[in-house]
TORKOL-4160 file (C-alpha; in steps of 0.2 Angstrom, whole numbers, padded with zeros to 4 digits, m for minus):
97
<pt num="1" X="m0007" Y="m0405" Z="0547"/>
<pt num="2" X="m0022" Y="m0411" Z="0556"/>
<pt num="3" X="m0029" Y="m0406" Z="0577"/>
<pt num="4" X="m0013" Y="m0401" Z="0585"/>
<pt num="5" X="0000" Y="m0407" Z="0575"/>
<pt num="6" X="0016" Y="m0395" Z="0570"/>
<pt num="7" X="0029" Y="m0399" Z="0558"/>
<pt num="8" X="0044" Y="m0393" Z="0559"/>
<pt num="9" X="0060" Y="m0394" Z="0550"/>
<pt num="10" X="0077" Y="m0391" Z="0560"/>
<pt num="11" X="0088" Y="m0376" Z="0558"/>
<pt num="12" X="0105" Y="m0379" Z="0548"/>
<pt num="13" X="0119" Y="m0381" Z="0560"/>
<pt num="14" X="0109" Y="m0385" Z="0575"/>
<pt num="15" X="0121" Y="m0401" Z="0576"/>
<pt num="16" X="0138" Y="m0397" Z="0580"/>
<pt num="17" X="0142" Y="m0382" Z="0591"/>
<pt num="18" X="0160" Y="m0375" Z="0597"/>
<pt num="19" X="0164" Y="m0375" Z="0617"/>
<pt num="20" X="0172" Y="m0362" Z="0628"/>
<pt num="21" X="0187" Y="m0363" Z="0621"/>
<pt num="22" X="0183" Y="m0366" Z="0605"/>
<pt num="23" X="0186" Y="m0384" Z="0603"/>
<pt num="24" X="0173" Y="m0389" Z="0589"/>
<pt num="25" X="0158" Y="m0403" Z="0597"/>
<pt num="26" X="0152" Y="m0413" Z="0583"/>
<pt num="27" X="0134" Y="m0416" Z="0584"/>
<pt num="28" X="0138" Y="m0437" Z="0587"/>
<pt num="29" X="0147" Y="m0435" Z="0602"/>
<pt num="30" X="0135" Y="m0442" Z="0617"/>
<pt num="31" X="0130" Y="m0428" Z="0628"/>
<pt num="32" X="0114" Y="m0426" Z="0640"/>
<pt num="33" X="0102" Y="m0424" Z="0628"/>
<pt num="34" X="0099" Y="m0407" Z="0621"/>
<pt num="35" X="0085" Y="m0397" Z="0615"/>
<pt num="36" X="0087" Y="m0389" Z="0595"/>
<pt num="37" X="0082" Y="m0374" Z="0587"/>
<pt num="38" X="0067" Y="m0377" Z="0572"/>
<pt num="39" X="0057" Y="m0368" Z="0562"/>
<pt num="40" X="0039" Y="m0372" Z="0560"/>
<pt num="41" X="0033" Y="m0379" Z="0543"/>
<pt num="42" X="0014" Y="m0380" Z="0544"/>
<pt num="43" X="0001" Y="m0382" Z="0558"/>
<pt num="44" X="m0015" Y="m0389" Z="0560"/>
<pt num="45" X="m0032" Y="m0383" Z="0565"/>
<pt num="46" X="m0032" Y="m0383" Z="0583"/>
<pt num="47" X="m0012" Y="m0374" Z="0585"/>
<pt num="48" X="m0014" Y="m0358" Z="0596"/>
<pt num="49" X="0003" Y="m0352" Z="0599"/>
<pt num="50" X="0014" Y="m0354" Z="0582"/>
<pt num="51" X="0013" Y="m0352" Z="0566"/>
<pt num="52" X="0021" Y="m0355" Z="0551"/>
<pt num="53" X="0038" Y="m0347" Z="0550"/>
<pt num="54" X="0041" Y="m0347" Z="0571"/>
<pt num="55" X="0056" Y="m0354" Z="0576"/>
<pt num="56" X="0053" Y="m0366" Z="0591"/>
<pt num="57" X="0062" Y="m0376" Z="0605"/>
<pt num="58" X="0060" Y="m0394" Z="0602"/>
<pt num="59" X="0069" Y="m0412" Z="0608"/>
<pt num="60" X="0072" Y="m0420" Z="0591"/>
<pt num="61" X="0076" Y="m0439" Z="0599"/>
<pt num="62" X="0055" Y="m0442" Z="0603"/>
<pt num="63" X="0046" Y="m0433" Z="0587"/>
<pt num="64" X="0041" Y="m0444" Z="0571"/>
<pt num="65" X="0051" Y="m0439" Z="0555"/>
<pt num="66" X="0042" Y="m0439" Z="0539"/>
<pt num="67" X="0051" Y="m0434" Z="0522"/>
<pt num="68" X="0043" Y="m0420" Z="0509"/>
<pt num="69" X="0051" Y="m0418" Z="0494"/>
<pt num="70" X="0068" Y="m0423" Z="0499"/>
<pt num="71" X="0067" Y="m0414" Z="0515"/>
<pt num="72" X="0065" Y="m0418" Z="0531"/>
<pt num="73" X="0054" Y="m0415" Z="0542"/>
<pt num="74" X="0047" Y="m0419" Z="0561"/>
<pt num="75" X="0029" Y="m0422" Z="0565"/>
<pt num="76" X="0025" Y="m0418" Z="0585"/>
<pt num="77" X="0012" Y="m0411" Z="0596"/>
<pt num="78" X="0011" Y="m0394" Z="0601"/>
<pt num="79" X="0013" Y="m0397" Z="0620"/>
<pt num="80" X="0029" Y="m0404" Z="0614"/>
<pt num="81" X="0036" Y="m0387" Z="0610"/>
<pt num="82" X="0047" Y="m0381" Z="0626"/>
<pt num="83" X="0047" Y="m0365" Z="0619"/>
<pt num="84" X="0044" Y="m0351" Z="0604"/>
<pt num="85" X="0057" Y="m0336" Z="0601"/>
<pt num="86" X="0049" Y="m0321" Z="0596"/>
<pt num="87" X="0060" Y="m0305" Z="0589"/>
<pt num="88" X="0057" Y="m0291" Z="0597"/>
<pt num="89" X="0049" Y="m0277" Z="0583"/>
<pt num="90" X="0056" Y="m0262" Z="0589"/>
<pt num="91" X="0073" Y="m0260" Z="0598"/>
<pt num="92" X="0081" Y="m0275" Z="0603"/>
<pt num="93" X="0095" Y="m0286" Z="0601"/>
<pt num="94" X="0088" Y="m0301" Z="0596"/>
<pt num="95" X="0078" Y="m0315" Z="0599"/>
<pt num="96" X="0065" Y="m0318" Z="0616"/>
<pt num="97" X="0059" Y="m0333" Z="0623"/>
């Protein structure tokens, strides 16, 4: 990746979530848009705050989707990112933003 650019490829099951209730929501049905879980793939030279590995906070609907070796993946900037979870190393419950 070149200057800024982060790649990132969206978690598994990021699309269709369950309600309250229960009631399963697949990921076609048209909602407010909604942000998605992803994990970073690579990062260019001038990326400060991720790194390969981190899972980040995106809007998939305004990125640029490339394809590497059958998978694929989504090419932004990093202001794009809305946020990074961190886990916590010591005693904790889970993931941080």
């Amino acid at each position: 990746m070149l200057h800024d650019r982060v790649m990132v490829r969206i978690v598994a099951g990021a699309g269709e979530r369950r309600s309250s209730a229960g009631i399963v929501i697949p990921a076609t049905a048209q909602m407010a848009k909604r942000l998605v879980w992803a994990e970073v793939s690579g990062v260019g030279n001038h990326v400060r705050s991720v790194k390969a590995g981190d899972r980040v906070l995106i809007n998939p609907e305004d990125q640029l989707e490339v394809e590497v070796a059958g998978q694929a993946y989504l090419v932004m900037r990093e202001r794009d990112l809305h946020a990074v979870a961190a886990e916590q190393a010591e005693h904790g419950t889970g993931l941080y933003l």
